[in-house]
N, CA and C atoms of all chains as a GROMACS GRO file, in nm:
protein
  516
    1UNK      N    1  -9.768   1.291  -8.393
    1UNK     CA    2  -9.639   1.356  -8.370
    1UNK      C    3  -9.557   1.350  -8.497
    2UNK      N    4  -9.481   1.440  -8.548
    2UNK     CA    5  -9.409   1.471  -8.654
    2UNK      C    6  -9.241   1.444  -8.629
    3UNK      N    7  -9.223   1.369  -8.730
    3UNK     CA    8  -9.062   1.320  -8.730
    3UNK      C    9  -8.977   1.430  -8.659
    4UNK      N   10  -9.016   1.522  -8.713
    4UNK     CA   11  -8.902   1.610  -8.640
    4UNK      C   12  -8.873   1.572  -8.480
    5UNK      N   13  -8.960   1.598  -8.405
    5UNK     CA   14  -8.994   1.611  -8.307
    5UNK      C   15  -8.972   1.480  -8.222
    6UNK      N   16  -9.004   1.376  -8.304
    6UNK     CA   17  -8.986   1.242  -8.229
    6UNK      C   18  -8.797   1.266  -8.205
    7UNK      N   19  -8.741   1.312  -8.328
    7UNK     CA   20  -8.572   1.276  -8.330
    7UNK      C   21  -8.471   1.397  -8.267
    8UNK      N   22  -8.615   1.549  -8.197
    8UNK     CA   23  -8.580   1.566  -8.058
    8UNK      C   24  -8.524   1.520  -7.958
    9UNK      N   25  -8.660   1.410  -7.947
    9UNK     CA   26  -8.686   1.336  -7.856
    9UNK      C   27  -8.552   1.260  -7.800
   10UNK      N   28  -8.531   1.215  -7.917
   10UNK     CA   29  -8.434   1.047  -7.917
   10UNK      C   30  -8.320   1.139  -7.891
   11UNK      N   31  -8.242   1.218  -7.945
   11UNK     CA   32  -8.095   1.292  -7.938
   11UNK      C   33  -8.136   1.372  -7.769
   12UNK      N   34  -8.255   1.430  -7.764
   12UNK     CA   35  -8.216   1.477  -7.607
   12UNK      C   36  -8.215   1.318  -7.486
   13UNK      N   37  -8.270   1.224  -7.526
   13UNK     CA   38  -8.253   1.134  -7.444
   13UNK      C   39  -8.116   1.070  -7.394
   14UNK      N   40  -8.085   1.041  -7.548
   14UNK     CA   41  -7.917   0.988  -7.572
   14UNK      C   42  -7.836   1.077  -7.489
   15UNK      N   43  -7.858   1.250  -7.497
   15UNK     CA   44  -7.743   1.309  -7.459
   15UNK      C   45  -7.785   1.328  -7.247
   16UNK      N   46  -7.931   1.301  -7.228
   16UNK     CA   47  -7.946   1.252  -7.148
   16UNK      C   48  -7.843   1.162  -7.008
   17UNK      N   49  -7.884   1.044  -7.101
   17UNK     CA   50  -7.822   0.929  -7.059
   17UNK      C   51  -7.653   0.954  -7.081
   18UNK      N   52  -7.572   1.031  -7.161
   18UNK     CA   53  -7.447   1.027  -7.140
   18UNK      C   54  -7.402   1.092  -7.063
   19UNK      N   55  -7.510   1.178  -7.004
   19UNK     CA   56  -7.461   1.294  -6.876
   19UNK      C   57  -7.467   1.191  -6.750
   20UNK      N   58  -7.639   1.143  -6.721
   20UNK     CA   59  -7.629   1.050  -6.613
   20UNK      C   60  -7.491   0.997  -6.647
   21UNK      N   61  -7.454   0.910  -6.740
   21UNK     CA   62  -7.341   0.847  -6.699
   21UNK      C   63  -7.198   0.867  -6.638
   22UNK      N   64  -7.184   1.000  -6.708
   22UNK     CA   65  -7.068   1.073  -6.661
   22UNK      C   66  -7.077   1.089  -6.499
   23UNK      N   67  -7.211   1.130  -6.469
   23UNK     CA   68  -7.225   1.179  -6.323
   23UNK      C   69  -7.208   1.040  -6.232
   24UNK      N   70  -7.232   0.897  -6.313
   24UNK     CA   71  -7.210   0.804  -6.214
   24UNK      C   72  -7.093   0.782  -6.218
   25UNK      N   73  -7.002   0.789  -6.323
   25UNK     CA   74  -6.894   0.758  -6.293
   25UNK      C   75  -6.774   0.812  -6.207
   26UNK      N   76  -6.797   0.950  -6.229
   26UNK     CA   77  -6.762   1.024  -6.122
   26UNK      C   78  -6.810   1.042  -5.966
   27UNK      N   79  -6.939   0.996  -5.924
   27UNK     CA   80  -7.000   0.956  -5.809
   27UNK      C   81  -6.876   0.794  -5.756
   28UNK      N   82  -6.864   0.688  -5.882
   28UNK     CA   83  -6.839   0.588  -5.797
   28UNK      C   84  -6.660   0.624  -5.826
   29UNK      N   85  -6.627   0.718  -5.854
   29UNK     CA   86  -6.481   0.755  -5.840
   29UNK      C   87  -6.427   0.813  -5.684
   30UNK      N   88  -6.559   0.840  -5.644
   30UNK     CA   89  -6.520   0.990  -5.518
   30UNK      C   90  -6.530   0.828  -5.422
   31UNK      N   91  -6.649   0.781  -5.432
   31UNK     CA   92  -6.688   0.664  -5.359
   31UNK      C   93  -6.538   0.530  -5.328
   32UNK      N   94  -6.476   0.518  -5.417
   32UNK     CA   95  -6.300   0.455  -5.405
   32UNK      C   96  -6.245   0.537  -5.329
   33UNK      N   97  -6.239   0.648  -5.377
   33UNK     CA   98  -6.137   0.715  -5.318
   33UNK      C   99  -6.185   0.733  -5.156
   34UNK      N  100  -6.305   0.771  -5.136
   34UNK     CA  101  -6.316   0.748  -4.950
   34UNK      C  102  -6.317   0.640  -4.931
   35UNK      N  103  -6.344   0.501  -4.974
   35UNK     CA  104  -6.304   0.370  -4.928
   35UNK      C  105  -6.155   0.343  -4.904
   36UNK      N  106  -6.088   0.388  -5.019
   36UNK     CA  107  -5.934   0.336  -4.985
   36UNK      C  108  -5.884   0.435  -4.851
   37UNK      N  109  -5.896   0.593  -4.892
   37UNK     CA  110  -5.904   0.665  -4.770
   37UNK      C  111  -5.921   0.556  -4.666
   38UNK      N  112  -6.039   0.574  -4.583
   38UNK     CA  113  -6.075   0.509  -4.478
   38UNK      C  114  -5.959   0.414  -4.458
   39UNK      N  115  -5.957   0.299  -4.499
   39UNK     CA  116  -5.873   0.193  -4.546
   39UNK      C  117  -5.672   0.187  -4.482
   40UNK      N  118  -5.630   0.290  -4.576
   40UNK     CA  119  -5.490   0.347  -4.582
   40UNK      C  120  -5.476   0.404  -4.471
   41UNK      N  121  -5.548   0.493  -4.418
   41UNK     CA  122  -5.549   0.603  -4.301
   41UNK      C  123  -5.538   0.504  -4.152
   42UNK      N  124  -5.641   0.402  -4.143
   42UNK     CA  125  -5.624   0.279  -4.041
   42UNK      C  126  -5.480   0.236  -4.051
   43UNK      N  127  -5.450   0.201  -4.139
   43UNK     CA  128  -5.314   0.126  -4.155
   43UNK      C  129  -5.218   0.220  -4.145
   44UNK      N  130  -5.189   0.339  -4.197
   44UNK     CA  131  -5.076   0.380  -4.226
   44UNK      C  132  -5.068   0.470  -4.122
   45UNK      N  133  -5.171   0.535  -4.084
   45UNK     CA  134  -5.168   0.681  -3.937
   45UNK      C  135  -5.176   0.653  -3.824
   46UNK      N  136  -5.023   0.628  -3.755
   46UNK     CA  137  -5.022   0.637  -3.609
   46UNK      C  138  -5.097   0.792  -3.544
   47UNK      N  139  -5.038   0.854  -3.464
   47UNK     CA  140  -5.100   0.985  -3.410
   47UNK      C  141  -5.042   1.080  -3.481
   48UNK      N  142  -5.140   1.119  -3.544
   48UNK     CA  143  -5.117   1.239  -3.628
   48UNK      C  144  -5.010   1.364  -3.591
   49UNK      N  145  -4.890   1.416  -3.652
   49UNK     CA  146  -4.834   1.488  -3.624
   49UNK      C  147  -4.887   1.622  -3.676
   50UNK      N  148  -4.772   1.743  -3.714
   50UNK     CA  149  -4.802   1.928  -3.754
   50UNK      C  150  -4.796   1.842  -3.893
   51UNK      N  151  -4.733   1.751  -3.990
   51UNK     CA  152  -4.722   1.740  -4.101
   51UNK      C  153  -4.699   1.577  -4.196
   52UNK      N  154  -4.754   1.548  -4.283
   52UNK     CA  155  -4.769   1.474  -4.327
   52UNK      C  156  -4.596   1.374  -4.377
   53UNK      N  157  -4.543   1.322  -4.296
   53UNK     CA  158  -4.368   1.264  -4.304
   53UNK      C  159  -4.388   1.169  -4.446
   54UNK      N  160  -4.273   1.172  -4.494
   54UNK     CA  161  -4.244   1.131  -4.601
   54UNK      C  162  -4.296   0.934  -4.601
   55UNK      N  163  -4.256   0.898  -4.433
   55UNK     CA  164  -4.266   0.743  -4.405
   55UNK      C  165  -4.407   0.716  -4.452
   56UNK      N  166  -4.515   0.798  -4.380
   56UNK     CA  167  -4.642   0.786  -4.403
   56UNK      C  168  -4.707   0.797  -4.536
   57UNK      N  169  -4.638   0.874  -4.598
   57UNK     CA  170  -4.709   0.975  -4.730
   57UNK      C  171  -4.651   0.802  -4.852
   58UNK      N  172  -4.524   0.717  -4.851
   58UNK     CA  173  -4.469   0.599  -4.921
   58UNK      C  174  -4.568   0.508  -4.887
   59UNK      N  175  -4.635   0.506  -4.705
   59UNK     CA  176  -4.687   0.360  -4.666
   59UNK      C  177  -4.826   0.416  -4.752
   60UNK      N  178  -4.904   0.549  -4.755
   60UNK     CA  179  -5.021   0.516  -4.839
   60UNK      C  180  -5.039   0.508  -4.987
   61UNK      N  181  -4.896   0.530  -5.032
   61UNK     CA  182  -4.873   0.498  -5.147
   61UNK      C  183  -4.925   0.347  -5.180
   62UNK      N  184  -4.812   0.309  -5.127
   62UNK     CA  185  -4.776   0.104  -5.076
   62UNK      C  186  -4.937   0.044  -5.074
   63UNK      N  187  -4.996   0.141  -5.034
   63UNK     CA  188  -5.146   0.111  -4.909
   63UNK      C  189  -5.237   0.050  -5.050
   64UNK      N  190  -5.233   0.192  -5.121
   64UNK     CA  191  -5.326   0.165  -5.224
   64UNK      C  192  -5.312   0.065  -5.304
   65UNK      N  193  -5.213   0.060  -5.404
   65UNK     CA  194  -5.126  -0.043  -5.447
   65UNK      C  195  -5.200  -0.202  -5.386
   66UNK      N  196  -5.135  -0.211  -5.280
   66UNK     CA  197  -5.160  -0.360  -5.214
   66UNK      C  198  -5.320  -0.386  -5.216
   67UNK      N  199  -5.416  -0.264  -5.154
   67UNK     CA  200  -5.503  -0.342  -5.146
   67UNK      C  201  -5.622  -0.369  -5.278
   68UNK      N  202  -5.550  -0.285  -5.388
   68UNK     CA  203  -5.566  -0.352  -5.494
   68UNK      C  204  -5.531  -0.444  -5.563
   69UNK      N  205  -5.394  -0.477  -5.528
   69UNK     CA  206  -5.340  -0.611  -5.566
   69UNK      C  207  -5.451  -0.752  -5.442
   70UNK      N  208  -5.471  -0.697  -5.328
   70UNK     CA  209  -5.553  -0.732  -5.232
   70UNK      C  210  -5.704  -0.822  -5.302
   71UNK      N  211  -5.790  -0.713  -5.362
   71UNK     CA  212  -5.864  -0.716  -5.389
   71UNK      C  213  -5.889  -0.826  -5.504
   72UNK      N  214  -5.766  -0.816  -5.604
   72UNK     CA  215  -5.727  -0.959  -5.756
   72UNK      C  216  -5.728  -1.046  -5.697
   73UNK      N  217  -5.643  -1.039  -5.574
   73UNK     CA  218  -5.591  -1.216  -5.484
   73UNK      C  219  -5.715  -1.261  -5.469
   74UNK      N  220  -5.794  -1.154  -5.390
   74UNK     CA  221  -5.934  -1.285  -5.345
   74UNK      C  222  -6.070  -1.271  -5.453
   75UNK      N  223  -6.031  -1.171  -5.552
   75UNK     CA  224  -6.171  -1.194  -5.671
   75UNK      C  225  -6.109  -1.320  -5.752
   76UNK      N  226  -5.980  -1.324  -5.759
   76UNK     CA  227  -5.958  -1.471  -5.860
   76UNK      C  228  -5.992  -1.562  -5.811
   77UNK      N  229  -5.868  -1.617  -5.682
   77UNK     CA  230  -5.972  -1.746  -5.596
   77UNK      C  231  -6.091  -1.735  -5.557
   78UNK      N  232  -6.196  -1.631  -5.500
   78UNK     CA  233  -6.345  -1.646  -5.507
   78UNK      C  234  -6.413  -1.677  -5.619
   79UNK      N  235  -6.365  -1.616  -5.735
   79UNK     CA  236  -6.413  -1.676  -5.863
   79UNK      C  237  -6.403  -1.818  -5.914
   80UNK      N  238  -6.230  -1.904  -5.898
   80UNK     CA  239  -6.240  -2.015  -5.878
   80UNK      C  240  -6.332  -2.121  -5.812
   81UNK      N  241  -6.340  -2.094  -5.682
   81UNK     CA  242  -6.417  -2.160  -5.583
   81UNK      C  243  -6.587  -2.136  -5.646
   82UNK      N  244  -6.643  -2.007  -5.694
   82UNK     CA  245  -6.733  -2.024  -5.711
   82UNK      C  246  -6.774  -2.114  -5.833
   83UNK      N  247  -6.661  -2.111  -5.970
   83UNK     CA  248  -6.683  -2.178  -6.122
   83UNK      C  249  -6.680  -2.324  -6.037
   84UNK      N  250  -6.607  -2.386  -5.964
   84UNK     CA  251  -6.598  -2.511  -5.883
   84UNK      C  252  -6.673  -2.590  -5.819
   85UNK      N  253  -6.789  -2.469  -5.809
   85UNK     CA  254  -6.926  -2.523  -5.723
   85UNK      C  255  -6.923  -2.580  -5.558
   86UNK      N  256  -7.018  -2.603  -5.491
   86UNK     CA  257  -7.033  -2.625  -5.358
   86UNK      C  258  -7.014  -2.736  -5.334
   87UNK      N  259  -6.987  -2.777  -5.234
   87UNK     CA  260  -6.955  -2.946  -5.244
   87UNK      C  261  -6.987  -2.984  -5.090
   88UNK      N  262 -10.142   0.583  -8.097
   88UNK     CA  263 -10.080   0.500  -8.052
   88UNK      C  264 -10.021   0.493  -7.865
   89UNK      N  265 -10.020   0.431  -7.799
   89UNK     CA  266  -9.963   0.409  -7.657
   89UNK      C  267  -9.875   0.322  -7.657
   90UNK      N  268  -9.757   0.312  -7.594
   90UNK     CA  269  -9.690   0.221  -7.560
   90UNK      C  270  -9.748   0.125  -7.435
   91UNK      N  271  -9.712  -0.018  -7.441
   91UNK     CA  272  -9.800  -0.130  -7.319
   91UNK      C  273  -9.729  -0.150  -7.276
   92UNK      N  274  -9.704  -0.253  -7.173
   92UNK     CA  275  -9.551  -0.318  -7.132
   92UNK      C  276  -9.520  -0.416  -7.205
   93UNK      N  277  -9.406  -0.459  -7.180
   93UNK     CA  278  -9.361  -0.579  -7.226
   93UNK      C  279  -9.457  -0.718  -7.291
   94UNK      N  280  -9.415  -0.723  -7.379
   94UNK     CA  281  -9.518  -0.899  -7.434
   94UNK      C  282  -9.445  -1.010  -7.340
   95UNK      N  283  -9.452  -1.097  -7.319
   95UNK     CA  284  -9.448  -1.250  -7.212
   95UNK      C  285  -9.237  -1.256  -7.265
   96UNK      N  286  -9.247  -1.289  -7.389
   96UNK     CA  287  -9.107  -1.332  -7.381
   96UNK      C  288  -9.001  -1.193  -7.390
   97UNK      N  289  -9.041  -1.090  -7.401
   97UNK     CA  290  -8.966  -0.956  -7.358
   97UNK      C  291  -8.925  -0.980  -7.197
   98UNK      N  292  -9.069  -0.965  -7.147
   98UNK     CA  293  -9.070  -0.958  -6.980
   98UNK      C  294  -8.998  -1.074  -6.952
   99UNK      N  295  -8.968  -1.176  -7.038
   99UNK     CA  296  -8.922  -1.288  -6.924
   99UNK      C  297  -8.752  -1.306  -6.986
  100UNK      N  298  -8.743  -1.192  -7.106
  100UNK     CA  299  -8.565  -1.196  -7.073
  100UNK      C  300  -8.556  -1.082  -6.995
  101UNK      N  301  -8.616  -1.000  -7.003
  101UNK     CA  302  -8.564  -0.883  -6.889
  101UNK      C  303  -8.559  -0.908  -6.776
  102UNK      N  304  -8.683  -1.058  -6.729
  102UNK     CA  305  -8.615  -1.095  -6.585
  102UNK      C  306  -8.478  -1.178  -6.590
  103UNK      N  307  -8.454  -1.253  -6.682
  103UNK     CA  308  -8.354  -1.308  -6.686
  103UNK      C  309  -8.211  -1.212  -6.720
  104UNK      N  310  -8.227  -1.114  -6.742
  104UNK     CA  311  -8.115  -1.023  -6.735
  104UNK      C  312  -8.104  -0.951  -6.603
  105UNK      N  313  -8.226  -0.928  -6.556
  105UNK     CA  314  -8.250  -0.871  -6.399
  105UNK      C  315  -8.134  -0.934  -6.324
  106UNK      N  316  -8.182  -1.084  -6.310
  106UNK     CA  317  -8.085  -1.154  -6.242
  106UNK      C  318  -7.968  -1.206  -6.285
  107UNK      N  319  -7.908  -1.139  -6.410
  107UNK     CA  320  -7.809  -1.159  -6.404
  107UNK      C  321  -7.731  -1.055  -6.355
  108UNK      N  322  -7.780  -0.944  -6.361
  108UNK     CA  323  -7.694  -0.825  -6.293
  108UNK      C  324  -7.719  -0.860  -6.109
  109UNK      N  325  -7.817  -0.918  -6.101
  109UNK     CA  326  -7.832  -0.955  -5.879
  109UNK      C  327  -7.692  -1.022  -5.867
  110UNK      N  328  -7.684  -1.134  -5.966
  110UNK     CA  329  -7.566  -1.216  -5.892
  110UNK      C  330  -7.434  -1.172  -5.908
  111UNK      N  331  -7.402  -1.066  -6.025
  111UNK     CA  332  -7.316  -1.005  -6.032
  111UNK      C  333  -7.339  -0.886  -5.910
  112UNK      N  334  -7.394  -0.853  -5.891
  112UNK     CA  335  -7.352  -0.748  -5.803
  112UNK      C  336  -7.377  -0.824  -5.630
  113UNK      N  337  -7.423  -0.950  -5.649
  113UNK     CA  338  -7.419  -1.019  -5.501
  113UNK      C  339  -7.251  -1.032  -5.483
  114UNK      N  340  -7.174  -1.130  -5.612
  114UNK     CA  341  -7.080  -1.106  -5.624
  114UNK      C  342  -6.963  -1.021  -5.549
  115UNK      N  343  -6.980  -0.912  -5.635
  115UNK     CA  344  -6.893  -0.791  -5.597
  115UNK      C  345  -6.903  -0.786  -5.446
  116UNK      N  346  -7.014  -0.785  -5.408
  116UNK     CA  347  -7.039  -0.765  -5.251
  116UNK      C  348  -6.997  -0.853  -5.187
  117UNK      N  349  -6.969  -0.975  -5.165
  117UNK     CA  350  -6.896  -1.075  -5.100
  117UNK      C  351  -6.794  -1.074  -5.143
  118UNK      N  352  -6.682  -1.023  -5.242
  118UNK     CA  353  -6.585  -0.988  -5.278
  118UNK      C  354  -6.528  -0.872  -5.190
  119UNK      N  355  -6.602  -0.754  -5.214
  119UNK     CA  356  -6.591  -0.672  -5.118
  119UNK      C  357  -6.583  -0.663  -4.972
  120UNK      N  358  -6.661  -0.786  -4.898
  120UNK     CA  359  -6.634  -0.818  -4.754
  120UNK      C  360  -6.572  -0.896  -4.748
  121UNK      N  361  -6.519  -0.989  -4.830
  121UNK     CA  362  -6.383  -1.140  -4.794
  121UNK      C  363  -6.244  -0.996  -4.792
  122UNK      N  364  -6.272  -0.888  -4.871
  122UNK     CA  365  -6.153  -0.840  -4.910
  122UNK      C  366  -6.056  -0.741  -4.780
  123UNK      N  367  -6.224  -0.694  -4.724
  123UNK     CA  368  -6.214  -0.578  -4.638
  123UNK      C  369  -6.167  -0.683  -4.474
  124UNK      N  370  -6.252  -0.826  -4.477
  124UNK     CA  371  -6.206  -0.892  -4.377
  124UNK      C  372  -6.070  -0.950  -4.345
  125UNK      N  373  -6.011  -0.945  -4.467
  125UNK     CA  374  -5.880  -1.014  -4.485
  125UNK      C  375  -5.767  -0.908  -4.512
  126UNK      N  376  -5.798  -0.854  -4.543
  126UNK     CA  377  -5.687  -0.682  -4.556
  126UNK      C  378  -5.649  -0.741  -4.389
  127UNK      N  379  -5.760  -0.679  -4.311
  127UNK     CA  380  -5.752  -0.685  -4.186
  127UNK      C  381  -5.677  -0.757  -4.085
  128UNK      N  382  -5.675  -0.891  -4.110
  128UNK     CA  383  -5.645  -1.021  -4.110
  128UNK      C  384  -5.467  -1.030  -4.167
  129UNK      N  385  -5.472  -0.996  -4.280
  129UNK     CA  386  -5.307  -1.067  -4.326
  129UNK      C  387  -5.201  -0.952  -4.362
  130UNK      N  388  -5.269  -0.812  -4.363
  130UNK     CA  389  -5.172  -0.666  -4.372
  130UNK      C  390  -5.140  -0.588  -4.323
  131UNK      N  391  -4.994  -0.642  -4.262
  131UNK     CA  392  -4.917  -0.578  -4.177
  131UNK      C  393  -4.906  -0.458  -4.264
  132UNK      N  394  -4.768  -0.326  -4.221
  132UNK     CA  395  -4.767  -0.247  -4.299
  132UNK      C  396  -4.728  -0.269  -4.435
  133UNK      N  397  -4.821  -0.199  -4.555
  133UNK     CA  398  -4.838  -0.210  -4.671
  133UNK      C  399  -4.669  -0.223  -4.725
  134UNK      N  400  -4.620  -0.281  -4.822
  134UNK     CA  401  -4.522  -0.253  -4.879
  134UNK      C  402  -4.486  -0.234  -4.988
  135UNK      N  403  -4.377  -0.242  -5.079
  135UNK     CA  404  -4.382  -0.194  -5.231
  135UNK      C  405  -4.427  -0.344  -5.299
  136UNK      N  406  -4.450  -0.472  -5.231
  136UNK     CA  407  -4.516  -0.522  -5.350
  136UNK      C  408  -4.584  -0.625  -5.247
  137UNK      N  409  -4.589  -0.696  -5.313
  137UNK     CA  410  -4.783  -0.792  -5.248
  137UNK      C  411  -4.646  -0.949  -5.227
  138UNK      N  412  -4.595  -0.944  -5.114
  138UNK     CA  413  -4.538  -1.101  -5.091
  138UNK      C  414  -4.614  -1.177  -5.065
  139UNK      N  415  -4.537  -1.333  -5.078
  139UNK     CA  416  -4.604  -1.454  -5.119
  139UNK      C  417  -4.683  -1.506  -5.001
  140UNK      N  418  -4.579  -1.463  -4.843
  140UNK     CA  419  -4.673  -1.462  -4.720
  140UNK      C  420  -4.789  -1.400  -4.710
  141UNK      N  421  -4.807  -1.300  -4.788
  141UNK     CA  422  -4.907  -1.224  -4.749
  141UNK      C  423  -5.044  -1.299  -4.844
  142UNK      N  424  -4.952  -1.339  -4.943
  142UNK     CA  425  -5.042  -1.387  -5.064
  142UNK      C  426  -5.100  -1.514  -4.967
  143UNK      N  427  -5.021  -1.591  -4.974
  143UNK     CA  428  -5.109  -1.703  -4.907
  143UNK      C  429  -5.207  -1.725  -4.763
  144UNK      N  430  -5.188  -1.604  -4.729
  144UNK     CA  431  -5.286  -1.590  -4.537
  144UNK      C  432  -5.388  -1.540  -4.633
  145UNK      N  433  -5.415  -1.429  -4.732
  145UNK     CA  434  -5.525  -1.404  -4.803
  145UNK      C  435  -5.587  -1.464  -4.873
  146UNK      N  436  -5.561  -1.641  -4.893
  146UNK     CA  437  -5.594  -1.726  -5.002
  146UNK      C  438  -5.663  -1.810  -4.873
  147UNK      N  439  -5.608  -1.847  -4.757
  147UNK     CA  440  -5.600  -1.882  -4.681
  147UNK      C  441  -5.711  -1.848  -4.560
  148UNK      N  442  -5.736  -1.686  -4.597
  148UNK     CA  443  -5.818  -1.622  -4.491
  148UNK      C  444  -5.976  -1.627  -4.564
  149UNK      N  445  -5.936  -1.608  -4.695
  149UNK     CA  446  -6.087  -1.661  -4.782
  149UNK      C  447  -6.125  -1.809  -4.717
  150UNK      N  448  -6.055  -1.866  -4.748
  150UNK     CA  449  -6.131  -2.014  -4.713
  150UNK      C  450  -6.148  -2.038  -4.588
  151UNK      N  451  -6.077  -2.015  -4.522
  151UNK     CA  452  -6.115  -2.016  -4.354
  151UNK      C  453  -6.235  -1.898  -4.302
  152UNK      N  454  -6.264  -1.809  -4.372
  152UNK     CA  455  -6.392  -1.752  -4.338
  152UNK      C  456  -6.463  -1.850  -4.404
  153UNK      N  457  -6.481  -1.835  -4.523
  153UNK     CA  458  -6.605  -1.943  -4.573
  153UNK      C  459  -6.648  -2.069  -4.463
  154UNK      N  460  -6.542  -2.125  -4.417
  154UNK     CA  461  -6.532  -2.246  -4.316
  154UNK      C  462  -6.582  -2.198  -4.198
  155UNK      N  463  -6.570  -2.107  -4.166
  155UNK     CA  464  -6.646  -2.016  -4.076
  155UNK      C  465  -6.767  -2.009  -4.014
  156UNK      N  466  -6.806  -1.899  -4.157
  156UNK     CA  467  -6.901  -1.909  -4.200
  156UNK      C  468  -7.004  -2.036  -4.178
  157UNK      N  469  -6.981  -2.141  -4.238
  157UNK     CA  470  -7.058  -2.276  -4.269
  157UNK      C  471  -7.082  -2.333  -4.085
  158UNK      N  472  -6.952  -2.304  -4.010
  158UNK     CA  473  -6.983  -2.394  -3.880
  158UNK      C  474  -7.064  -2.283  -3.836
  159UNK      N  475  -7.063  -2.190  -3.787
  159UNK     CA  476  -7.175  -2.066  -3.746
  159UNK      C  477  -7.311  -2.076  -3.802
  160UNK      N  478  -7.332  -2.160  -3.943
  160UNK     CA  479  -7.486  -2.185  -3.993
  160UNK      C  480  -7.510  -2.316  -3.912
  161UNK      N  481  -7.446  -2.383  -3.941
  161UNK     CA  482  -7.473  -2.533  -3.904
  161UNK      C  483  -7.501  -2.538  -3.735
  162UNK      N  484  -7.457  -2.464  -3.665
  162UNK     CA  485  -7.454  -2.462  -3.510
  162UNK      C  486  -7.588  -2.358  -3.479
  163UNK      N  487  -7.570  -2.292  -3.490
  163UNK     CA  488  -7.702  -2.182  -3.487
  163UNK      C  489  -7.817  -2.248  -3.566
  164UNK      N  490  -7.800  -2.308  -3.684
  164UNK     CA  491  -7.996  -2.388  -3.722
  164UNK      C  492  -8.004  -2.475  -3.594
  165UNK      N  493  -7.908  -2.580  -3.593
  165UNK     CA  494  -7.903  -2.656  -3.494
  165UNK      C  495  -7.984  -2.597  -3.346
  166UNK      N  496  -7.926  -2.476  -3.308
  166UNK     CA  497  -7.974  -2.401  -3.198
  166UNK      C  498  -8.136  -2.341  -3.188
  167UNK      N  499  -8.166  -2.292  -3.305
  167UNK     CA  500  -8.293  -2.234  -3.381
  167UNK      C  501  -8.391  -2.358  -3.361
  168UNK      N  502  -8.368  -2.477  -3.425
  168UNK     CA  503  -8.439  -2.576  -3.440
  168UNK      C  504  -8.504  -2.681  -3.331
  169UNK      N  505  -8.358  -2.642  -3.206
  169UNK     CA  506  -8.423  -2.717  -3.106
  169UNK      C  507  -8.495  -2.629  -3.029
  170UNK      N  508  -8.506  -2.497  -3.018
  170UNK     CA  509  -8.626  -2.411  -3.002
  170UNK      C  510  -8.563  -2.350  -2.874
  171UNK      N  511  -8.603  -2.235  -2.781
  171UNK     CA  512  -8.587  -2.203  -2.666
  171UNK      C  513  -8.626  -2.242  -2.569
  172UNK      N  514  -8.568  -2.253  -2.454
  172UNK     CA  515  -8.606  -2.389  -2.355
  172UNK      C  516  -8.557  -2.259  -2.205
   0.00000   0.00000   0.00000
């Protein structure tokens, strides 16, 4: 095989792999967004009315927010407890 | 020329990198269910910021699942072990 051809190779791979990546990152973007969905919608939607009220539209604001602040609270102390070991 | 697999100490950091991405992503995943169990557990309606009540039932709800957790193993081997009767 001739240089040329090998450095085909290598630049279509590279540009390859930066597409997969793009496509995962955007896969695990859609993937948050229906988790928090799911999530916010439990909490914040009594029985659905003709239109989305301002009360509801602040609490999934609030929603997201918290359960990302949610999520720091218990990755720090789980992380503690785990650097701490079993006892 | 062919490419072979891995020589002995290639293959045996790539397992050792293997598992370092398992426990990181075991991680995340028990992160992800202490998080989703305790949302549940300590969040009333969401508000504009994360209070200290709320903070502490979620510090609170971690360790009391874990505690949980542990009496539900310990009672069930217990159960397993003395066999069906």
């Amino acid at each position: 095989a001739c240089l040329k051809e090998n450095w085909n190779a290598n630049a279509e791979a590279a540009e390859l792999q930066r597409l997969i990546a793009v496509e995962q990152q955007k896969a695990q973007f859609q993937a948050q967004v229906h988790n928090f969905t799911d999530v916010c919608w439990d909490k914040c939607m009594d029985k659905p009315s003709s239109k989305l009220d301002s009360r509801t539209e602040t609490c999934l604001v609030s929603c997201l927010e918290r359960f990302i602040d949610t999520t720091l609270t218990i990755t720090n102390r789980f992380t503690q407890m785990v650097q701490k070991g079993a006892h």
